[in-house]
N, C-alpha and C positions, 0 to 999 in steps of 0.2 A: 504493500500500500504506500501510495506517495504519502508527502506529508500536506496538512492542507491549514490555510494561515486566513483570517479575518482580514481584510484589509482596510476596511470603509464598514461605517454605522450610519443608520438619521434613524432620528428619536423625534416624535413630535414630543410638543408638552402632554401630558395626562390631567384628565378635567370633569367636571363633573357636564352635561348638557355641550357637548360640542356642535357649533352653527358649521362645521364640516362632515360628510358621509364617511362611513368607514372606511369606501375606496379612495375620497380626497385624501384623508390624515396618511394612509397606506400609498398614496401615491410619492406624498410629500415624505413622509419617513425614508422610502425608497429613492427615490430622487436625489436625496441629501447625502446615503451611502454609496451611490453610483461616482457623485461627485467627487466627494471624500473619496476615495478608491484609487481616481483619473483614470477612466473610461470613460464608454459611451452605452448611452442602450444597448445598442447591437452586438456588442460584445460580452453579453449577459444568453449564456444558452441554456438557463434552464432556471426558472422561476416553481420557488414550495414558500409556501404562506397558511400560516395558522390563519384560522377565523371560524365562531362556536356558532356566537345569537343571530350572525345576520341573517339567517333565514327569518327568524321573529321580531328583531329591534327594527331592522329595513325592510323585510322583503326582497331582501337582497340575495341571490348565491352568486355562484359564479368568479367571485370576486378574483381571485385568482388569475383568470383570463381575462380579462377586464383590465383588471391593473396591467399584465404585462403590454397588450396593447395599446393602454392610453399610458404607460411611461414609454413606449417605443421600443419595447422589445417583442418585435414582429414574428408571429407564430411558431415561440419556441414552447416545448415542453411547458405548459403550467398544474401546478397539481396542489389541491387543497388539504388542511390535515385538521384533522377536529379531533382532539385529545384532552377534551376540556381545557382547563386552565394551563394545561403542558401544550397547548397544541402548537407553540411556535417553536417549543423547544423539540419538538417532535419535527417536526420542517428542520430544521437547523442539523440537525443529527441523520438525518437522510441526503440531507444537502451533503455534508462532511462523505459524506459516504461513496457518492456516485462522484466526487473530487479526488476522492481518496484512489478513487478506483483505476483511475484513467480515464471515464468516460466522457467526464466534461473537464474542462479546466476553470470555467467560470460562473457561478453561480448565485441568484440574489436567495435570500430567506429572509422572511419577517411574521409578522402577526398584525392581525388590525381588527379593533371591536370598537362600537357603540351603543353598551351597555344600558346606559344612563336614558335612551329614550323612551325603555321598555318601562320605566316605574320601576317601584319598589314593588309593589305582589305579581307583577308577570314576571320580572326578572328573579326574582324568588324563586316563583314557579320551574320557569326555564333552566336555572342553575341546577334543579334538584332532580331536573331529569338525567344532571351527569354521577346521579348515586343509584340507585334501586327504583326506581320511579312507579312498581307496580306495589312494594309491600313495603319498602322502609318510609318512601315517602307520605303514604298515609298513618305511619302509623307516626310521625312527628320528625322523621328526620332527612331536616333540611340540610346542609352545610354545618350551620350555628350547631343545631340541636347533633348532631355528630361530631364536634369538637368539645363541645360543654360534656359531653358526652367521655371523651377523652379526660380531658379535667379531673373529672371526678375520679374515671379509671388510674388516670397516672398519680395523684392523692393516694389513693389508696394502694397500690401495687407497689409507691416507692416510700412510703409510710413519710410524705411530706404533707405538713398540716396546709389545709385548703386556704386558711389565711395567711402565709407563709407563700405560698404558691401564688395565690392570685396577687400579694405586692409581687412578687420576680414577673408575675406577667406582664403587671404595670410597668415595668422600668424595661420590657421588650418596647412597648407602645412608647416609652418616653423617651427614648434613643432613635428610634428608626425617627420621630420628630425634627430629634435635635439633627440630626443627620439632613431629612427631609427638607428645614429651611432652607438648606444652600442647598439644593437642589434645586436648577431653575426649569427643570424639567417636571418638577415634582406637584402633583396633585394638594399637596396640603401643605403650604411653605410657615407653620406656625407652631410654637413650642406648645406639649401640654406638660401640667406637672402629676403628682404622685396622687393629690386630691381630686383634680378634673378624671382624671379614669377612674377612679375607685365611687366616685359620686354619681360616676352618667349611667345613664339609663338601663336597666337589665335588658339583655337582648334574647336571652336563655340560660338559664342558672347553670352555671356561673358565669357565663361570659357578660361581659357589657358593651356599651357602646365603645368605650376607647380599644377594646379587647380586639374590634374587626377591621378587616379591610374593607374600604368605598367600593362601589361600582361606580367603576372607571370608562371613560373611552379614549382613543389615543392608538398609536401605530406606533413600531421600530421593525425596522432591518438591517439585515447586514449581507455584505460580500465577500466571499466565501472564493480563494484562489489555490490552484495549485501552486508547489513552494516557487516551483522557477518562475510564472507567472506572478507571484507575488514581490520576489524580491526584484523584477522592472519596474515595477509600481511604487514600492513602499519601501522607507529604511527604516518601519516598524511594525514587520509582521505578528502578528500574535496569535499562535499556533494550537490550533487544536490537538490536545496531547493522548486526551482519551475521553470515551464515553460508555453510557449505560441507560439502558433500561430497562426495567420492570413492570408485570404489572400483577392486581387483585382482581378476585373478584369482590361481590358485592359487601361492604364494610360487616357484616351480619357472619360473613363466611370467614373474616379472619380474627372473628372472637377471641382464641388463644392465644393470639400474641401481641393485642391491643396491651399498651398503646403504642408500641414499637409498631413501624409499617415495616413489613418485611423488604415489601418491593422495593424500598427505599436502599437496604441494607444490600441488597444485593445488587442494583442500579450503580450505585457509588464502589462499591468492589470492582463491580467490573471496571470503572475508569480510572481509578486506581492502579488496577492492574496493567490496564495497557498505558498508562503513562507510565506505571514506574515510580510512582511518589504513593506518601500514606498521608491522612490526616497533618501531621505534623510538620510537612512538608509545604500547607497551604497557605498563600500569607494571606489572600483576603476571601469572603466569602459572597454569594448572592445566593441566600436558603429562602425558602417558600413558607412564608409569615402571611398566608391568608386571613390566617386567627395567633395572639402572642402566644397560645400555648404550642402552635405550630412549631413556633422556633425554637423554643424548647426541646417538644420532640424530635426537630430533624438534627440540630445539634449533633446530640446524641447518637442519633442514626448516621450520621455523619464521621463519628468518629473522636469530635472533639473535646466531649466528657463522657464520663458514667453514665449507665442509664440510671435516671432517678438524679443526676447531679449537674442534668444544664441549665436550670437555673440561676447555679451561681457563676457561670460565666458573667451573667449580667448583672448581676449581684457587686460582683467584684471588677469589675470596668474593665475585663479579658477580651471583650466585642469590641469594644469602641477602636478608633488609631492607637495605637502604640500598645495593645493590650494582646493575648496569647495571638487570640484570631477573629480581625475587625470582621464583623457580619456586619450586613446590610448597612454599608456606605450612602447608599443612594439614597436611604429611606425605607429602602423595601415594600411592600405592597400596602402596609401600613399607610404609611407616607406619600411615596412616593406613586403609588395608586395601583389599579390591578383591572385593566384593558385585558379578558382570561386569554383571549386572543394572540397579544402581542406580548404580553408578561416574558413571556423565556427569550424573546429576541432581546427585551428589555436589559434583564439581568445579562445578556450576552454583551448586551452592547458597554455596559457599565463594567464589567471585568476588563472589555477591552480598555476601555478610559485609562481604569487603575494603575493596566500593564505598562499604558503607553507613558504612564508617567502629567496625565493630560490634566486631572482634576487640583493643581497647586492652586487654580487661581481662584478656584471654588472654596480650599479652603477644607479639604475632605480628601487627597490624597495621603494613600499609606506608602509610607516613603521606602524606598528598597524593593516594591511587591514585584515576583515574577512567576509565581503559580497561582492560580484563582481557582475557584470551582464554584459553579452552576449546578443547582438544586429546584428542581419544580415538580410540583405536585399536580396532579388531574384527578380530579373528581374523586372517587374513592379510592385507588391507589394505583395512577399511573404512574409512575416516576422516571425521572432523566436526571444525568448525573453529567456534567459537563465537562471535563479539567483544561484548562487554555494556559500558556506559557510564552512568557520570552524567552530569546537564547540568551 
């Protein structure tokens, strides 16, 4: 397998009611990585794009061929991937693949949703067809109600007191913030503190308002080159080292090993392995903080603490810059918003940044970083595991 390297990202901003369609924000996200790259359309042979709702927030499919024709990349290969909230990271890991392969040398991947115009009870609705949609969903469990769910499991299983637990939850939510402000991409650019989460509103015992990720809408992409192809373009390739995926079935069927996600455990081994590095090896992180207790969990599954002890990563200021291993720089989904569509090209694009050394002016680069990894979740237990590197 060749080696195959990011060259170019566009991020729009992330927001709540965007006055652009999910294929403008996706054209523009793409456009902006084409740019960034120095190419041209046409030199793009082969277009994968995440995107879940727009069947139901637009009316829209298609998208996929759409966009490649109205950015100019005239009748190559395009192909759509719906992996719930993984589905861009899912695009991106297939993209890597057919580069990898020899088949193509150049390739775009992104995500693009417009969540936010479906409401709050259709887009509910719509999210929780990516769990059990015939029996879990009637019987309460939405998203929320299967994290809160979690919650109490991981309480109890790691014999951590549930008030103990939900402050480390809070100080998840009040980082990805402090993070989130300088983010100018970011959906939510405003600090909260330890009282503002612990005071807002129940969402499902025990989660709360500050506990969740927004429905977001917004687009990212990125271009995807093989190594010789990359190194005429760019003198700062950032290379995909290794990947994974896994998956579950419905969250009901992996009783036993809740709150741990298997798929998760196994997804990250395998990129692991074909990079060659282990957890400690990582300098920064992009893990899938749909809900705070999410990060917790994935921590963990990740590598970076005990099960039962990633709480106090955040506890102890181990996440932030200069601590074991800075998680969610950008804000994370918290913060910096969750487009389920585009989320993994997102976190993809934001590892890029870190590598390239690009976020000083932001004020949120970790200084030294040259391994990252990428963590995203879908629906009940899709997962993708990402590792990217400098030389």
């Amino acid at each position: 397998m060749r080696r195959v390297a990011v060259i170019g990202t566009g991020h729009t901003k992330f927001m709540f009611n965007s006055t652009k369609t999910s294929m403008e924000m996706l054209a523009e996200a793409s456009m902006d990585a084409i740019l960034s790259s120095k190419i041209k359309p046409r030199d793009v042979q082969a277009v994968y794009i995440g995107n879940v709702l727009g069947d139901f927030s637009e009316g829209q499919g298609m998208v996929q061929s759409f966009l490649a024709d109205d950015i100019g990349c005239l009748n190559v290969p395009a192909t759509r991937f719906e992996g719930a909230c993984a589905s861009a990271t899912m695009a991106i890991r297939d993209a890597f693949m057919w580069v990898a392969s020899g088949f193509y040398d150049i390739v775009l991947a992104g995500g693009t949703e417009r969540a936010t115009a479906m409401g709050t009870a259709l887009a509910t609705r719509t999210f929780a067809m990516f769990g059990d949609s015939r029996y879990e969903f009637p019987a309460g469990f939405t998203f929320p109600g299967v994290f809160a769910m979690l919650t109490h499991l991981y309480s109890h299983k790691y014999g951590v007191p549930l008030k103990k637990l939900k402050e480390q939850m809070a100080m998840v939510s009040i980082q990805s913030h402090q993070y989130g402000m300088k983010n100018p991409k970011a959906q939510f650019q405003k600090e909260i503190t330890m009282e503002q989460v612990l005071n807002s509103f129940m969402v499902t015992s025990p989660l709360q308002l500050q506990d969740c990720c927004p429905f977001s809408d917004g687009a990212a992409a990125i271009i995807l080159a093989s190594e010789d192809v990359a190194k005429k373009l760019t003198d700062k390739p950032v290379y995909i080292a290794g990947v994974g995926q896994s998956s579950s079935g419905k969250i009901s069927s992996q009783y036993k090993y809740l709150p741990r996600l298997r798929a998760r455990e196994i997804a990250v081994k395998q990129a692991y392995d074909m990079a060659g590095v282990g957890p400690g090896d990582i300098d920064v992180c992009e893990l899938h903080d749909c809900f705070s207790i999410a990060s917790i969990i994935a921590a963990e599954g990740l590598g970076f603490a005990e099960f039962g002890k990633g709480g106090d990563l955040w506890e102890k200021g181990e996440t932030k810059i200069g601590g074991k291993i800075p998680i969610n720089i950008s804000g994370g989904l918290k913060s910096k918003g969750h487009p389920i569509g585009a989320t993994g090209a997102s976190q993809v694009a934001e590892i890029v940044a870190q590598l390239r050394g690009d976020l000083v002016s932001q004020g949120r680069q970790v200084d030294g970083a040259k391994i990252g990894l990428v963590d995203t979740l879908g629906g009940d237990g899709i997962i993708l595991s990402l590792i990217l590197k400098v030389d």
